[in-house]
KOLTORGU-801246 format. One record per atom (N, C-alpha, C): residue number from 1; chain; atom name; x, y, z. Coordinates in steps of 0.02 Angstrom, whole numbers, padded with zeros to 5 digits. Each point is the difference from the previous one (the first is absolute). Layout:
N
{site NUM,"A","CA",{X,Y,Z}} ...
! end
This chain:
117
{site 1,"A","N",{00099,00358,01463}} {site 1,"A","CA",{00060,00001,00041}} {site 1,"A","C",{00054,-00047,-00029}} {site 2,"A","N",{-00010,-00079,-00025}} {site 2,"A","CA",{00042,-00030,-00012}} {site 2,"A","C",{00013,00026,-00065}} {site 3,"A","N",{-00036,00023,-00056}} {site 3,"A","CA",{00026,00024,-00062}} {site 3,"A","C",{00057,00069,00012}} {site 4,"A","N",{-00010,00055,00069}} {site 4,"A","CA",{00039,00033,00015}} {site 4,"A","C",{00046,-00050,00014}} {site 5,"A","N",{-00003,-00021,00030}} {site 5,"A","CA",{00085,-00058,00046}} {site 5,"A","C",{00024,-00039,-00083}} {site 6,"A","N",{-00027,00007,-00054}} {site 6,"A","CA",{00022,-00041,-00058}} {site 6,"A","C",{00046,00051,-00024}} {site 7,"A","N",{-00041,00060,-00021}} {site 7,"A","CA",{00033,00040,-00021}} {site 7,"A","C",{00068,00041,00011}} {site 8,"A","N",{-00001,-00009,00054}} {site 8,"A","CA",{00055,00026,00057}} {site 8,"A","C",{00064,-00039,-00004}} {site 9,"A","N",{-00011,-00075,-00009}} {site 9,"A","CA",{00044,-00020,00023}} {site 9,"A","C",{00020,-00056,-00081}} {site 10,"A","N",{-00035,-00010,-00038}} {site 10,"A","CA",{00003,-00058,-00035}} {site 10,"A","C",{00060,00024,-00059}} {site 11,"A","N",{-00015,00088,-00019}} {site 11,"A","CA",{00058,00017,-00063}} {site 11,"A","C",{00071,00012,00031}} {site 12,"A","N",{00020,00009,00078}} {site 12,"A","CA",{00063,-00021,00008}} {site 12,"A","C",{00033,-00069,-00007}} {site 13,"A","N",{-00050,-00040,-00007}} {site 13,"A","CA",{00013,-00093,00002}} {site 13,"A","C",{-00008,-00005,-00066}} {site 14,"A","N",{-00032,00023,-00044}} {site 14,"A","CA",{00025,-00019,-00058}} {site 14,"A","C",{00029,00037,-00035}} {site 15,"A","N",{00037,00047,00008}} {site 15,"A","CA",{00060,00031,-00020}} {site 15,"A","C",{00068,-00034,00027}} {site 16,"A","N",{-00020,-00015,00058}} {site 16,"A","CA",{00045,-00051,00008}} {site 16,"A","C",{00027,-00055,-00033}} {site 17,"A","N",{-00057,-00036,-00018}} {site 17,"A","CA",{00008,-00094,-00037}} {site 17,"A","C",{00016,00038,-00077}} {site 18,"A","N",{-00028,00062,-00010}} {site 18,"A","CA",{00029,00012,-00072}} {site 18,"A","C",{00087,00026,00005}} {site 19,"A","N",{00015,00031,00052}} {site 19,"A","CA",{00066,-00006,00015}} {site 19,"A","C",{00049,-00045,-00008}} {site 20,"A","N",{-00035,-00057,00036}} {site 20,"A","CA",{00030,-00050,00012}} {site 20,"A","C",{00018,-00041,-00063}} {site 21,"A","N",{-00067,-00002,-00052}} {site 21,"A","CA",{00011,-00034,-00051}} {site 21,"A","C",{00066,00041,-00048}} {site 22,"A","N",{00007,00062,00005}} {site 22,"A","CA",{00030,00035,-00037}} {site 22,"A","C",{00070,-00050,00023}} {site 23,"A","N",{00012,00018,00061}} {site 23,"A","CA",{00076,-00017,00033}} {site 23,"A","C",{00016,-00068,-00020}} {site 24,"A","N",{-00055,-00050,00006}} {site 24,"A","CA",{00049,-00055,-00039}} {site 24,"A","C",{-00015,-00014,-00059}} {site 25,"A","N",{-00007,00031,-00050}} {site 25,"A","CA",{-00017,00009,-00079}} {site 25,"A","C",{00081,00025,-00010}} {site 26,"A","N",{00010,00046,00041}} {site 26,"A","CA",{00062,00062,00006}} {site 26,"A","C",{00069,-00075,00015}} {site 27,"A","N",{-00027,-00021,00054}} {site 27,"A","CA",{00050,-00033,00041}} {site 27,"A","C",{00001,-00073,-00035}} {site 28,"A","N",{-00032,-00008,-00059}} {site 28,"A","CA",{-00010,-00070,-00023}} {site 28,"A","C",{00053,00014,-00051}} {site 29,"A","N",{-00008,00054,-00054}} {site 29,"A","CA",{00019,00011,-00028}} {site 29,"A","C",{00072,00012,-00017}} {site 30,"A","N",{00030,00051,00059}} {site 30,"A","CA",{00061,00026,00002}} {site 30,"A","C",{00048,-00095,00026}} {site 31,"A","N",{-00028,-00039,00051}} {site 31,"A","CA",{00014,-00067,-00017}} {site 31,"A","C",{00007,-00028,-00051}} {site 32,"A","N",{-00042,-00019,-00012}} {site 32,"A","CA",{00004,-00040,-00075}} {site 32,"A","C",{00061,00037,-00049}} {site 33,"A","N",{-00013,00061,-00023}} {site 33,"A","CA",{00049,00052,-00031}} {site 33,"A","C",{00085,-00021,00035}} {site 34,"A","N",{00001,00018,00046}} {site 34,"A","CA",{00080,-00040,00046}} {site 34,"A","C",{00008,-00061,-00002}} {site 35,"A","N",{-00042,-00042,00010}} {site 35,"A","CA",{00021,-00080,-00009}} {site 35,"A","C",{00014,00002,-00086}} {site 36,"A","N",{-00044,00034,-00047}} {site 36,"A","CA",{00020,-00020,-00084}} {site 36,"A","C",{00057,00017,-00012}} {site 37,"A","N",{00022,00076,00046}} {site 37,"A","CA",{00079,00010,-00031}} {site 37,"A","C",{00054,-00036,00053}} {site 38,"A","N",{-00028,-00045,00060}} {site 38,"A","CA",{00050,-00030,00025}} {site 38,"A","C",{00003,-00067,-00042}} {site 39,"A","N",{-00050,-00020,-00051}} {site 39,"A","CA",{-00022,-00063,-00042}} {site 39,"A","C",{00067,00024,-00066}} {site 40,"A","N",{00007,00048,-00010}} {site 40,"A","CA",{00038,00009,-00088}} {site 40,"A","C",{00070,00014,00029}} {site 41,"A","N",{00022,00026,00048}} {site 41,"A","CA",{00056,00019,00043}} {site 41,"A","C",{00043,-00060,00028}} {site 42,"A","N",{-00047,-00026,00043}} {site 42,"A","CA",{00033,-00050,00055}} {site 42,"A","C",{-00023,-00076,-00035}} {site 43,"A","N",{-00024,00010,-00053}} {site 43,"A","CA",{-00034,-00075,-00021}} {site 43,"A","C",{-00032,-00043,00048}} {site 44,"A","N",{-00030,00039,00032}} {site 44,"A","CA",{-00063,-00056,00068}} {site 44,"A","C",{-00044,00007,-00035}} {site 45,"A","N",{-00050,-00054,00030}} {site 45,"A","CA",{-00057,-00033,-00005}} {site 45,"A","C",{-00062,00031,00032}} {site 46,"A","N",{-00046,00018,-00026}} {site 46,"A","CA",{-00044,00052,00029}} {site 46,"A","C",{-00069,-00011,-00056}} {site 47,"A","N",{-00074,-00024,00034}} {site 47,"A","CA",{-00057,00000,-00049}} {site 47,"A","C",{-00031,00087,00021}} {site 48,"A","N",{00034,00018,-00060}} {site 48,"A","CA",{-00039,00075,00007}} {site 48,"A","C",{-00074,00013,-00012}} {site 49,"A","N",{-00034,-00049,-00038}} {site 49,"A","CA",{-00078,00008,-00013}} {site 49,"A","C",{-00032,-00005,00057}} {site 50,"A","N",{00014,-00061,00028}} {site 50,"A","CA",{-00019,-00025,00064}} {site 50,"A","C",{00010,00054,00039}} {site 51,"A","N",{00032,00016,00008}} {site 51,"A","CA",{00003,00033,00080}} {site 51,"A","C",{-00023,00095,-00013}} {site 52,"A","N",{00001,00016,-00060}} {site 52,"A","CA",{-00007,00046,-00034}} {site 52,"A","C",{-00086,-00001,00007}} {site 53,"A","N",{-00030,-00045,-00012}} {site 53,"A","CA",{-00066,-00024,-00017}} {site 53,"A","C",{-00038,-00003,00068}} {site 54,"A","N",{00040,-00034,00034}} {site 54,"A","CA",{-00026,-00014,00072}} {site 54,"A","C",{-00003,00082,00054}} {site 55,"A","N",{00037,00039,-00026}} {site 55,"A","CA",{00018,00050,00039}} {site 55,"A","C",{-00071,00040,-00045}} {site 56,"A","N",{-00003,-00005,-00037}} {site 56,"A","CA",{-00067,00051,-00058}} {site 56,"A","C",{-00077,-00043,00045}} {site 57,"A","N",{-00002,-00041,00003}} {site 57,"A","CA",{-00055,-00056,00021}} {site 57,"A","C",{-00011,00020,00064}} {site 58,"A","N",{00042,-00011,00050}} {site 58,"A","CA",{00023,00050,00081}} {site 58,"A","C",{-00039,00081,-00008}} {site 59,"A","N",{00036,00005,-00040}} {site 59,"A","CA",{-00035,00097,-00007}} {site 59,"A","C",{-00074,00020,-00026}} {site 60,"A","N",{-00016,-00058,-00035}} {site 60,"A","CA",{-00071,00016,-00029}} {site 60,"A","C",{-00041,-00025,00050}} {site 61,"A","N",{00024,-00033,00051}} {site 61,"A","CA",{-00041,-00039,00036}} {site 61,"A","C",{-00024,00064,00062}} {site 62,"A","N",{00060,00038,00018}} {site 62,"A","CA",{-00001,00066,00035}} {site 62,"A","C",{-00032,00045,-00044}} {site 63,"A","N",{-00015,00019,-00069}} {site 63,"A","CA",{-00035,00021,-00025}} {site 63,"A","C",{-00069,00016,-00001}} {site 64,"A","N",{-00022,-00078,00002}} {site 64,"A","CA",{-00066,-00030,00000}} {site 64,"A","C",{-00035,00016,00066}} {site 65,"A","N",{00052,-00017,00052}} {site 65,"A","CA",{-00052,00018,00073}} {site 65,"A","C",{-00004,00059,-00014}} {site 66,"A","N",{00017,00045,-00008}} {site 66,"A","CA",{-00014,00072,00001}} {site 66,"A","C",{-00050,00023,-00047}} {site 67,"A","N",{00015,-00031,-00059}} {site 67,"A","CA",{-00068,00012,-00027}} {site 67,"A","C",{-00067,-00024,00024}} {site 68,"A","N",{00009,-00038,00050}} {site 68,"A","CA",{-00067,-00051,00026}} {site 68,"A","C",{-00039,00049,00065}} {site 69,"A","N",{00065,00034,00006}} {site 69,"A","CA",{-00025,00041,00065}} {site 69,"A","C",{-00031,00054,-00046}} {site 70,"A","N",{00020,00019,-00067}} {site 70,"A","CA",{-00038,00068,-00002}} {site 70,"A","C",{-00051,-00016,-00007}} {site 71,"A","N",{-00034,-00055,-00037}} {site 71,"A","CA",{-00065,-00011,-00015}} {site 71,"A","C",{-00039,00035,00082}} {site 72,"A","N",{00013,-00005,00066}} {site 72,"A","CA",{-00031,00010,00046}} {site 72,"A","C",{-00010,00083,00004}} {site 73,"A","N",{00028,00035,-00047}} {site 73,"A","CA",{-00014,00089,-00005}} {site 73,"A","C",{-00021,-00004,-00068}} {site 74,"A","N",{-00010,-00037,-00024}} {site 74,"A","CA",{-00056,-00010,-00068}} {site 74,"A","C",{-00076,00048,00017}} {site 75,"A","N",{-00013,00064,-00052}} {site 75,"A","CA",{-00050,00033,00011}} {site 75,"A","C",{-00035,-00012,-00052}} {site 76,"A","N",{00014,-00004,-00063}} {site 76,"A","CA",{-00024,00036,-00055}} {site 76,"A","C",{00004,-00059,-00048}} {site 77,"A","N",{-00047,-00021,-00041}} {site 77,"A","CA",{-00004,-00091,-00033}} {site 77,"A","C",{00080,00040,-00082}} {site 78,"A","N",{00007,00065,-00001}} {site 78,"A","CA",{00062,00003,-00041}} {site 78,"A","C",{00074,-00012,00017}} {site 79,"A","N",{-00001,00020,00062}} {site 79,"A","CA",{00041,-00034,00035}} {site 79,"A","C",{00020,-00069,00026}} {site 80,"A","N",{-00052,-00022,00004}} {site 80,"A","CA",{00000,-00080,00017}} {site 80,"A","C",{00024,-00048,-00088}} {site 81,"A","N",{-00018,00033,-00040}} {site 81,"A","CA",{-00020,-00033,-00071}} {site 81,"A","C",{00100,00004,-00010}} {site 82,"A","N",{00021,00069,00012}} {site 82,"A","CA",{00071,00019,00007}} {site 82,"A","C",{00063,-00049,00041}} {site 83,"A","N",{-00035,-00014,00035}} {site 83,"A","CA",{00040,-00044,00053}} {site 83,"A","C",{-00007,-00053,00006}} {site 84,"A","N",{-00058,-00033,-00030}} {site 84,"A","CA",{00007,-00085,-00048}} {site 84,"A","C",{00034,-00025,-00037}} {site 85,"A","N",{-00007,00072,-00040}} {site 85,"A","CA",{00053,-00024,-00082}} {site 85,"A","C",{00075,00006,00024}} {site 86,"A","N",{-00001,00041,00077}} {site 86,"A","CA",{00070,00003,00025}} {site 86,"A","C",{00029,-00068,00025}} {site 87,"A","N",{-00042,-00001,00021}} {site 87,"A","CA",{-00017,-00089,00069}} {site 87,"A","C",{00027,-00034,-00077}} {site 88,"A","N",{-00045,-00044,-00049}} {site 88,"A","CA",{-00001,-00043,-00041}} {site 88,"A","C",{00065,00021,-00039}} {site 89,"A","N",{00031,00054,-00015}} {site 89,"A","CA",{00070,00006,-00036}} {site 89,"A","C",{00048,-00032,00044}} {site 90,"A","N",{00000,00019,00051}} {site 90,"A","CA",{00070,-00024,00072}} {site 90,"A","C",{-00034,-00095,00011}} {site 91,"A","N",{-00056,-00010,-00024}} {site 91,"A","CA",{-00007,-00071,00013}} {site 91,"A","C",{00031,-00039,-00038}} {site 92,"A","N",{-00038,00029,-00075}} {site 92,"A","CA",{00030,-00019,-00071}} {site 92,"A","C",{00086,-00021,00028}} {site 93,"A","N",{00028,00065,00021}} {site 93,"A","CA",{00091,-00017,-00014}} {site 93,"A","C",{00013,-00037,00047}} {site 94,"A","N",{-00038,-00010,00048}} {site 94,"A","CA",{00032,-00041,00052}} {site 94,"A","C",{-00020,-00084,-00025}} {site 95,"A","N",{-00046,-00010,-00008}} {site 95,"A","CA",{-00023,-00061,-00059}} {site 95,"A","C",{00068,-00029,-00048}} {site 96,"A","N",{00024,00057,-00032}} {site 96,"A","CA",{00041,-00008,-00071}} {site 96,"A","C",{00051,-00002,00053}} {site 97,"A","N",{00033,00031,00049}} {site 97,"A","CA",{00062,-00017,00033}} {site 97,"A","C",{00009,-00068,00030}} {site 98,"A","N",{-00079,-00021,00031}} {site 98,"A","CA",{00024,-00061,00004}} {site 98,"A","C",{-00007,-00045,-00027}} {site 99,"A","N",{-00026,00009,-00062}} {site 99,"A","CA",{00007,-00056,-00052}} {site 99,"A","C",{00075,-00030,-00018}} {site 100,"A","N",{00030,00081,-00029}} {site 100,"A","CA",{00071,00020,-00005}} {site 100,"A","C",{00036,-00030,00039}} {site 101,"A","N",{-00017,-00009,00067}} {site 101,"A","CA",{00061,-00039,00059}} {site 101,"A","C",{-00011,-00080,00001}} {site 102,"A","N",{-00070,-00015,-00015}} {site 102,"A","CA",{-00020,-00069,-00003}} {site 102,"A","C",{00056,-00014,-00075}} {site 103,"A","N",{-00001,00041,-00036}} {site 103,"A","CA",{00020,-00040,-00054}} {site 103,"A","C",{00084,-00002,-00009}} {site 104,"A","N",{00030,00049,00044}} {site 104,"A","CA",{00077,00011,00016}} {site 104,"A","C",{00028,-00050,00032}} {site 105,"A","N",{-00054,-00007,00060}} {site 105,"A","CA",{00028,-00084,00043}} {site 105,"A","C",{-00020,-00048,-00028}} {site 106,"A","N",{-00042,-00021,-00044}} {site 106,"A","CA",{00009,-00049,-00057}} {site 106,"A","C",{00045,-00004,-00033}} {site 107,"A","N",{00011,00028,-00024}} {site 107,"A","CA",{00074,00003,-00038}} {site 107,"A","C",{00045,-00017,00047}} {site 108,"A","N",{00018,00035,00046}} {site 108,"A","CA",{00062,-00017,00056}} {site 108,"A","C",{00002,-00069,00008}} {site 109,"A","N",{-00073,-00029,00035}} {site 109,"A","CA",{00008,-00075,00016}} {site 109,"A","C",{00020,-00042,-00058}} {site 110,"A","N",{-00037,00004,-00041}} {site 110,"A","CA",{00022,-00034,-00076}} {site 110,"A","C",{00075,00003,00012}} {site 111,"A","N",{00027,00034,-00025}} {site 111,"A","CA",{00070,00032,-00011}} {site 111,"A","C",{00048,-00057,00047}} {site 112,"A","N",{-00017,-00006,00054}} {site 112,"A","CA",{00043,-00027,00060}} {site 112,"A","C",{-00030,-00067,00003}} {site 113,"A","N",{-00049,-00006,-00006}} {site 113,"A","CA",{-00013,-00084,-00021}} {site 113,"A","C",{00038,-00039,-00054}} {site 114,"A","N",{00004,00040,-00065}} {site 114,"A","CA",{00066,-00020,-00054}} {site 114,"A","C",{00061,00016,00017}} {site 115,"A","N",{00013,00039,00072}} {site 115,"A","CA",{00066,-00004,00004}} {site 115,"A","C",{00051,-00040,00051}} {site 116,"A","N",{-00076,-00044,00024}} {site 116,"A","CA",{00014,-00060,00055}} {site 116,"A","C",{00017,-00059,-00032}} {site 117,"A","N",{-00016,-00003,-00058}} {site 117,"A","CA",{-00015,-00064,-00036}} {site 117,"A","C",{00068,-00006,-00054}} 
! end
């Protein structure tokens, strides 16, 4: 019964969170993209990695639950073997993104510490 109640209900919820990740991948993007040409245009100030990075990090994170839920309609050990290497790729980048942001706001602070002084 509860594997019926899984089945039923679990691939509208994660079509969802994969939705979701899409929209701000979509919505991170087209940002970042408008702030760079309000950056060469209007000459403002804008960390596009950062927030570019943070919006990719946001989306994989909506990614990931959804992949966590499929494991629960996991039948078949080829499938499961499939959706590890899926799991561990979206970990991998989320790892490297936030290395990437750790190492962007290093720089930033640096930057503004020599420019106090």
């Amino acid at each position: 019964m509860i594997e019926q109640l899984n089945e039923m209900i679990l691939p509208p919820i994660i079509a969802m969170l994969e939705l979701i990740g899409i929209f701000v991948v979509t919505f991170s993007a087209l940002h970042a993209f408008w702030e760079y040409l309000q950056t060469i245009f209007l000459h403002r100030s804008f960390d596009l990695k950062v927030e570019l990075a943070n919006g990719l990090a946001t989306a994989l994170e909506f990614k990931m639950a959804a992949e966590i839920l499929k494991t629960v309609l996991v039948r078949e050990m080829s499938e499961l073997l499939t959706l590890g290497a899926v799991i561990a790729l979206r970990a991998l980048l989320s790892i490297l993104i936030h290395f990437e942001l750790r190492g962007e706001h290093g720089q930033t602070d640096t930057s503004n510490v020599k420019n106090d002084e």
